[in-house]
C-alpha positions as CSV (number, residue, x, y, z in Angstrom):
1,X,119.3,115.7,139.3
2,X,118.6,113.0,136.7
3,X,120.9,110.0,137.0
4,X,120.9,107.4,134.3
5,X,118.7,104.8,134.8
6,X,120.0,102.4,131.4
7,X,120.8,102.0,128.3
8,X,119.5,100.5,125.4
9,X,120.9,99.5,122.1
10,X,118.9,99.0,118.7
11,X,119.9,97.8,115.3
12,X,118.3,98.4,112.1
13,X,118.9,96.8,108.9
14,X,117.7,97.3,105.4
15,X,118.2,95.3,102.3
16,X,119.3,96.6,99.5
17,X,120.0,94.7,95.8
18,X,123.4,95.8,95.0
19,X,122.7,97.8,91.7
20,X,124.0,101.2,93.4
21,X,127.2,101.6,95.1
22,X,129.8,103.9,95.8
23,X,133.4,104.2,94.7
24,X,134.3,101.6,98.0
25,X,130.8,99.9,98.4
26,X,128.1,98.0,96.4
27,X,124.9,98.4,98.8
28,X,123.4,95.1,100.0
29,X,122.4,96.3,103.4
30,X,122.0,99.7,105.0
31,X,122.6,99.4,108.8
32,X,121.6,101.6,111.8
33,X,123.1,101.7,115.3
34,X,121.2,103.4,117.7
35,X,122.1,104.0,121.3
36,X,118.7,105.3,123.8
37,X,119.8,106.9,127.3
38,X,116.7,106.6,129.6
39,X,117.0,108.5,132.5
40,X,115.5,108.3,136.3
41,X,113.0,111.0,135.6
42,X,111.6,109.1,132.8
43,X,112.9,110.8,129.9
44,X,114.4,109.0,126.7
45,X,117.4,110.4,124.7
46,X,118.2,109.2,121.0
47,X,121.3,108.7,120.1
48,X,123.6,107.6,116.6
49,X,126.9,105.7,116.0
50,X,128.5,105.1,112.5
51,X,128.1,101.3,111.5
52,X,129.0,101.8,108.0
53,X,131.7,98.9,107.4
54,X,130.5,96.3,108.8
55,X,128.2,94.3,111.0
56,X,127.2,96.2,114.1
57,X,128.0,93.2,116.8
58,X,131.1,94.5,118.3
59,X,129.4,98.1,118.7
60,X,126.4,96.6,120.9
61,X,128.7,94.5,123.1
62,X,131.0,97.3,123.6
63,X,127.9,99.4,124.6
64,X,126.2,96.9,126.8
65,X,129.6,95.2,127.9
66,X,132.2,98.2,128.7
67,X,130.2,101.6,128.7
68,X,126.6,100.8,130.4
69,X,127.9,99.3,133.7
70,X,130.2,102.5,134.1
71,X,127.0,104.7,133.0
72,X,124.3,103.3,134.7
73,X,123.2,105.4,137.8
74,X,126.0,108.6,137.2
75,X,124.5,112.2,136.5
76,X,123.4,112.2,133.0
77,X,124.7,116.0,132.8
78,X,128.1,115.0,132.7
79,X,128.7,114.3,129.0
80,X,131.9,116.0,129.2
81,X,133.2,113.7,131.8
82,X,131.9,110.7,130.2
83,X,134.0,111.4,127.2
84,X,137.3,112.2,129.1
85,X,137.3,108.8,131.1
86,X,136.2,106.9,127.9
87,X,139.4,108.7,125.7
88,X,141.4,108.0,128.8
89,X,141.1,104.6,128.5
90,X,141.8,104.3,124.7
91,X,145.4,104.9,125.9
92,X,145.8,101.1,127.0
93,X,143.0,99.6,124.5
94,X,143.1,98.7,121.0
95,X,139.0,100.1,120.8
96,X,139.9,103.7,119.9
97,X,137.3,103.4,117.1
98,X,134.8,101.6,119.4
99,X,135.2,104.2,121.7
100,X,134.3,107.2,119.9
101,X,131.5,105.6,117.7
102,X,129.9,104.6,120.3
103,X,130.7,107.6,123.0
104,X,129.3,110.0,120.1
105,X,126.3,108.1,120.2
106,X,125.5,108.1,123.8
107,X,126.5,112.1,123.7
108,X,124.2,113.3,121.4
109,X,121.5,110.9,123.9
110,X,122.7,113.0,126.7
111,X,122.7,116.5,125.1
112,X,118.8,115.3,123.6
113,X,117.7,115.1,127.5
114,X,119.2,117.6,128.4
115,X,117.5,120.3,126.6
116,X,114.4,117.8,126.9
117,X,114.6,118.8,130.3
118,X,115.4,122.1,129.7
119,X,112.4,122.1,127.2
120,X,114.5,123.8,124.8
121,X,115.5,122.9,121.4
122,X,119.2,121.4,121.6
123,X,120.8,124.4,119.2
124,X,119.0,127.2,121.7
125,X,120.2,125.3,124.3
126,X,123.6,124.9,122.7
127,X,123.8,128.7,122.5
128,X,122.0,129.3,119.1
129,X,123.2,130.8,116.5
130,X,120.9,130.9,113.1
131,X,118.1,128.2,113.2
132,X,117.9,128.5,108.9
133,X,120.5,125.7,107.8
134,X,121.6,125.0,104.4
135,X,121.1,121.2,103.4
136,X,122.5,119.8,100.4
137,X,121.0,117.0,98.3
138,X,123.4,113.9,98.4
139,X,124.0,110.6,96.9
140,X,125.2,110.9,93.2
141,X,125.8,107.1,93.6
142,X,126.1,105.0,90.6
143,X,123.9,103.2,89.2
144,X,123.7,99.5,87.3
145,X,123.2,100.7,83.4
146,X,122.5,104.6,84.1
147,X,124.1,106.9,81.3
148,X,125.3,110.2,82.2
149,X,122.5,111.9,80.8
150,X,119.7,110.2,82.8
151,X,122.4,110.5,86.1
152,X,122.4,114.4,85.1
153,X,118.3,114.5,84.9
154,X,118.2,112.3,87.8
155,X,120.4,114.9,90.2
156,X,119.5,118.7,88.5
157,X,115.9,117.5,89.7
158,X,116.7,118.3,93.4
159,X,117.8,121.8,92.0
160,X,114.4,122.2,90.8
161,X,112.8,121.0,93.9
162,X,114.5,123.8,96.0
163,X,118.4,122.6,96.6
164,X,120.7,125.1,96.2
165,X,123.6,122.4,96.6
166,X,124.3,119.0,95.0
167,X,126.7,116.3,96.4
168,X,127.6,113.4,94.1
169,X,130.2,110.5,93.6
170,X,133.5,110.4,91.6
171,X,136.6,108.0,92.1
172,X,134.7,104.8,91.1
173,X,134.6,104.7,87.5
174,X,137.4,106.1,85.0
175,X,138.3,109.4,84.5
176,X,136.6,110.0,81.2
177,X,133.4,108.5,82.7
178,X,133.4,110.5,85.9
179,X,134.1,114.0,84.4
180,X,131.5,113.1,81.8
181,X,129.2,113.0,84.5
182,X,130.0,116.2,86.5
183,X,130.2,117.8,83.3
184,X,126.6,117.2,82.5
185,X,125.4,117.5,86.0
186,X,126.6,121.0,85.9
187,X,125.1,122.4,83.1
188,X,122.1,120.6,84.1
189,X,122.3,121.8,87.2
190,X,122.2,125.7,85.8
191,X,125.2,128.2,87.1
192,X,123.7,129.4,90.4
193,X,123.5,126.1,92.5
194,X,126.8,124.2,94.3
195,X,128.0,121.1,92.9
196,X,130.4,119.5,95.6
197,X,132.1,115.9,94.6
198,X,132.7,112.9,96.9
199,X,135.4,110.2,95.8
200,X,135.9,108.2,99.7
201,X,139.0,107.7,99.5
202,X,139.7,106.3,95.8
203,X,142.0,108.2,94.6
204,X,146.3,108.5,95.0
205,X,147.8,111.8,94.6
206,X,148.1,112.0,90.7
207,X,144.7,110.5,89.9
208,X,143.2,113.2,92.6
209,X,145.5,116.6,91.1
210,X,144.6,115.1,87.6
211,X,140.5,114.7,88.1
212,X,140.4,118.2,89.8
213,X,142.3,120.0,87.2
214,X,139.7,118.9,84.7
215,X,137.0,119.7,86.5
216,X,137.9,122.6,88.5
217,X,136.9,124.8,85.1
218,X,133.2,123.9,86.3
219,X,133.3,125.9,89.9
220,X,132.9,122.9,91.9
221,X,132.3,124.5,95.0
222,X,134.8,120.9,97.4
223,X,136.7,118.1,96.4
224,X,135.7,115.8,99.2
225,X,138.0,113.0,101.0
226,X,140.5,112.1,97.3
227,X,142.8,110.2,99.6
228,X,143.2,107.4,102.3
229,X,142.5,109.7,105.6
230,X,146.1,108.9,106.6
231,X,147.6,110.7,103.7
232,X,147.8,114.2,104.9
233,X,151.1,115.0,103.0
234,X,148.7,113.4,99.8
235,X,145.7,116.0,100.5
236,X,148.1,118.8,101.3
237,X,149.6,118.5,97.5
238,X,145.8,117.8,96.6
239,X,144.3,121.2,98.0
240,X,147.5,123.2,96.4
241,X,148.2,121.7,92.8
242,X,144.3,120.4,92.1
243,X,142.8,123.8,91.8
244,X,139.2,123.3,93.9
245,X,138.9,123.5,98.0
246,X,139.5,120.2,99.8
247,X,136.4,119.1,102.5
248,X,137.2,116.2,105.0
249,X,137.1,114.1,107.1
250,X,134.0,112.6,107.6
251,X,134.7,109.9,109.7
252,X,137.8,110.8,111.3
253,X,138.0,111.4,114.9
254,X,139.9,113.3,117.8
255,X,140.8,117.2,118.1
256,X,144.5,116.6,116.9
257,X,143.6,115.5,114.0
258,X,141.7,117.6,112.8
259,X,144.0,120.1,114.0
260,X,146.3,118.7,111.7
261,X,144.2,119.1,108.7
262,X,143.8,123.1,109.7
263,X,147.4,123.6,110.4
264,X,148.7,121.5,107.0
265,X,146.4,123.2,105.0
266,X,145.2,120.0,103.8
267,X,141.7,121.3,103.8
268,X,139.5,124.2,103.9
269,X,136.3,122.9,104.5
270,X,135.9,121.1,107.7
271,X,134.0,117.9,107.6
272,X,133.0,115.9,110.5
273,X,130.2,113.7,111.6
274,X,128.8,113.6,115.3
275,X,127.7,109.9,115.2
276,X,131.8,109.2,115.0
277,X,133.7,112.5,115.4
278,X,132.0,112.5,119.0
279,X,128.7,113.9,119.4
280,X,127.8,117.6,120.0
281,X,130.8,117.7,122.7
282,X,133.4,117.2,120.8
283,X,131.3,118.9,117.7
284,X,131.3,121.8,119.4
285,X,135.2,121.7,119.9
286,X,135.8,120.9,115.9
287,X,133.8,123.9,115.1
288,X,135.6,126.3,117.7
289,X,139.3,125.1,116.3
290,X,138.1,125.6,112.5
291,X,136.4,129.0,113.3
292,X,139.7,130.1,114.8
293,X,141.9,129.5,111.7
294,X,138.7,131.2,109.6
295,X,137.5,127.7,108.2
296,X,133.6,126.8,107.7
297,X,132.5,123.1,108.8
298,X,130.0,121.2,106.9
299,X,128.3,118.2,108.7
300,X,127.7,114.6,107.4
301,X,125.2,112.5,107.1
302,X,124.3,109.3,105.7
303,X,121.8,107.5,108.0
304,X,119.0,108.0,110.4
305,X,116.9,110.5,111.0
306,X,118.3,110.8,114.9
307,X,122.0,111.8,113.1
308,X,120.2,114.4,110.8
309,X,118.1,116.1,113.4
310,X,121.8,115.9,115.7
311,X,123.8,117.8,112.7
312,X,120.7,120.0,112.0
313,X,120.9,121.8,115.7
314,X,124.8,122.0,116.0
315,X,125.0,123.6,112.7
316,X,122.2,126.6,113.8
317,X,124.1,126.3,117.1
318,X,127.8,127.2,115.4
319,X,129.0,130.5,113.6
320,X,130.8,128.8,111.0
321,X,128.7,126.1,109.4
322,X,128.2,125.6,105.7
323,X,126.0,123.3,105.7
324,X,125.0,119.3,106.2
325,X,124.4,116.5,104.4
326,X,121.2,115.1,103.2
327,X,121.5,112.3,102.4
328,X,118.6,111.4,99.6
329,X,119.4,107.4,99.3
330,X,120.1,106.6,102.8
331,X,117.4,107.9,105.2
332,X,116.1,105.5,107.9
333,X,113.5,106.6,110.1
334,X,112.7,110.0,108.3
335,X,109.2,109.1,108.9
336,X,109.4,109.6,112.3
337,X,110.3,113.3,112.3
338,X,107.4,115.3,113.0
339,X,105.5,116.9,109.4
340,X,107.0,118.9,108.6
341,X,110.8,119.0,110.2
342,X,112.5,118.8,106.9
343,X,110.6,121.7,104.6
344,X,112.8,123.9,103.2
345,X,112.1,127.1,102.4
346,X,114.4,129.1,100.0
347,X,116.9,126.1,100.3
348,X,117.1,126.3,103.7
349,X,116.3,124.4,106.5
350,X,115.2,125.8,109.8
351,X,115.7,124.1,112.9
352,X,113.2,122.6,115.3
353,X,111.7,124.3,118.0
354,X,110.4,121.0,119.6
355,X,112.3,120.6,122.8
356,X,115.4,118.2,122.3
357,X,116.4,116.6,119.1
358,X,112.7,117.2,118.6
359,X,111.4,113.3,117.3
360,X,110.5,110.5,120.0
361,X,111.9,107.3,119.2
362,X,111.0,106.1,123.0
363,X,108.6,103.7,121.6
364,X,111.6,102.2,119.8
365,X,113.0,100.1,123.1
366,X,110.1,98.5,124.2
């Protein structure tokens, strides 16, 4: 038995000048939050937490303050139990969001050692499925004096370099501006490959029906997150009257809501993110309850390399995965992957065989 030996925290920050943003954000800095779970038989496990939103302080403590001295010498196989005490104690705590950031981000550390020790890769040891995963190129931020045209060239390109599938932004500038800019993406972009758009949250109910009735002529394939994540009733209206599928919600957390979603019909494609939505454990749980009412997931991903490589196995672990995110703007640590970990071939990805996650980061806490 391997019992947890500690735990170590790292942040990451890289500056950014502020000429791209998204319909909520101009980027000045892109953070990382990474949790590593080392273990008494000398292993390391690499973990993620969403930081996005501000600065990552409060994470760390939380971490190093409330979770570590309850961790540290416990049997690093019980992820599942971790996670029960942990949303146990959310009942009397105002750190629900703490919780589950940071609990997703010492799962996926667990589930990394144990297939380490296993020396399997995590989606054969998560039961494996297909190890060929669809990615899709994402970003379609905008940009400080780009015209539609060059934002068309700019985002067909990744069709041509072997994307089947094309995420981009809508929601932050008007209406005429941002079906200009699907418009010409599309035909850029040929008939064959996916165009999905991405508005976080900007919308209110007419702006969202009105923006997907004029585009929905061009087979947009989702109609990502239109609404404030509380507005179920909203996204339910949305996904009826707008005409294109509803995805979400990327950084929304806790089986019942999502069961929600499913049951309201607010949405057909099931987004979540492990680094918030809780690791492969409760991954694993999202993608049972959307298989049962016949729903596909789709994974997201806008950070490191140790959240990629996380969504990459539990999608070619899972019967009903889409695809995930690649994010083509935000991509810390990519260089670590072993060569060769993120070739497609025909727009597909195939999962590692290298035995966990499959990347070391061990040298990362010193």
């Amino acid at each position: 038995m391997a019992t947890i030996k500690d735990i170590h925290v790292r942040t990451l920050e890289k500056p950014l000048d502020g000429t791209i943003r998204n319909p909520r954000y101009r980027w000045t800095v892109k953070r990382s939050f990474l949790v590593f779970v080392e273990t008494s038989d000398g292993r390391v496990g690499a973990g993620e937490s969403w930081v996005d939103g501000g600065a990552p302080g409060s994470l760390k403590a939380f971490v190093e303050e409330d979770l570590k001295p309850v961790l540290v010498g416990q049997d690093a196989d019980l992820s599942e139990q971790f996670f029960k005490r942990a949303i146990d104690m959310t009942s009397v705590s105002t750190r629900r969001s703490q919780t589950w950031a940071c609990m997703s981000a010492i799962d996926i550390a667990l589930w990394d050692l144990k297939a380490q020790r296993a020396g399997l890769p995590l989606w054969r040891l998560l039961g494996g499925n297909d190890p060929r995963v669809m990615p899709y190129a994402s970003a379609g931020l905008y940009k400080t004096g780009q015209t539609a045209d060059e934002f068309a060239a700019e985002y067909a390109a990744y069709v041509k370099t072997g994307y089947k599938a094309v995420k981009i932004k809508v929601g932050g500038a008007s209406h005429a501006v941002d079906v200009e800019r699907v418009t010409k993406l599309k035909h850029a972009m040929g008939p064959d490959a996916r165009l999905m758009v991405d508005a976080v949250s900007a919308y209110d109910v007419p702006r969202a029906i009105a923006f997907a009735r004029a585009v929905a002529p061009l087979d947009i394939y989702w109609f990502e997150q239109p609404l404030p994540i509380d507005d179920v009733d909203g996204m339910v209206r949305v996904h009826e009257q707008g005409g294109i599928p509803l995805c979400g919600i990327e950084n929304d957390y806790g089986l019942p809501n999502f069961r929600r979603l499913i049951e309201r019909n607010a949405v057909h494609f099931v987004q979540f993110d492990p680094i918030i939505s809780g690791g492969i454990t409760y991954g694993r749980k999202i993608a049972a309850l959307a298989e049962a009412a016949f729903r596909p997931v789709t994974l997201h991903h806008s950070n490191s390399v140790v959240s990629m490589l996380a969504n990459i196995h539990l999608a070619a672990a899972v019967a009903n995965a889409d695809s995930v995110e690649r994010h083509v703007f935000h991509s810390p640590l990519f260089e670590r992957a072993p060569e060769g970990t993120f070739a497609m071939t025909d727009g597909m990805l195939t999962a590692p065989e290298r035995p966990g996650l499959g990347v070391d980061l061990s040298a990362m806490i010193g």
